[in-house]
N, C-alpha and C positions, 0 to 999 in steps of 0.2 A: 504494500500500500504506500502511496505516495504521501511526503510530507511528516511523516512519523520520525521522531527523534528514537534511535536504537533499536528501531523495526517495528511492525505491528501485526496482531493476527485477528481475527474475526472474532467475536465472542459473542455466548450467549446467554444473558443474565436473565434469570426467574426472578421473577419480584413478587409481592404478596400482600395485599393491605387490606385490615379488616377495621370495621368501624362501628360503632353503637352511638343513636344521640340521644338524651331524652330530654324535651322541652316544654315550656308551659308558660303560654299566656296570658293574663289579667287584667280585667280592669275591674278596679276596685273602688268605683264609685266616685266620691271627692277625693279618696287619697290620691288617684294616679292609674296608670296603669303601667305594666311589669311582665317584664321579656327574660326569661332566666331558661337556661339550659345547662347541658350536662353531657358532655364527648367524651371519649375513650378511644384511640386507636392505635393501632398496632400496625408495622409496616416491618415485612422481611426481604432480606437480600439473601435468596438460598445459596448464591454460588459464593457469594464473600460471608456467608454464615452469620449476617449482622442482624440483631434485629431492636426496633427502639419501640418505646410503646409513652405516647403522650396523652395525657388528659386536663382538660379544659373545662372548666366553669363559669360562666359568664351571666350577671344577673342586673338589671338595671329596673328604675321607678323611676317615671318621669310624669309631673307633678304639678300642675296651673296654679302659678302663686297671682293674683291680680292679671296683670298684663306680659307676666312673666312666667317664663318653663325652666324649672329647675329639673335636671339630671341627675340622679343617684346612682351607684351602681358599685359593682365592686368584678375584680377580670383577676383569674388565676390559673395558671398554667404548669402542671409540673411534666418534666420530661425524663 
């Protein structure tokens, strides 16, 4: 193959990614309404035998003060 530093060969990489979300929407009258979910995924690389697995929480209130929208929320991600 042309352009390759130190040569190059063809390769065939299997990949693998599994995912779960669970979400839930609200509205809660004069408090606000409220967007919160809940991810998990998993991603493999069988030929390089790597695999990572992240999960994701994400929850916000958003909230008519007067003539104004206040945003609450809180975002966390471990990997």
């Amino acid at each position: 193959t042309t352009g390759c530093r130190g040569g190059c060969e063809d390769s065939l990489n299997e990949y693998r990614r599994n995912y779960v979300t669970v979400s839930h929407n609200g509205d809660w009258d004069s408090v606000g309404i409220s967007d919160t979910y809940l991810q998990r995924e998993e991603s493999e690389n069988k030929s390089r035998e790597m695999t990572i697995t992240n999960t994701t929480f994400k929850s916000s209130l958003v909230t008519g003060i007067g003539n104004h929208t206040l945003t609450t929320g809180v975002d966390a991600t471990h990997a």
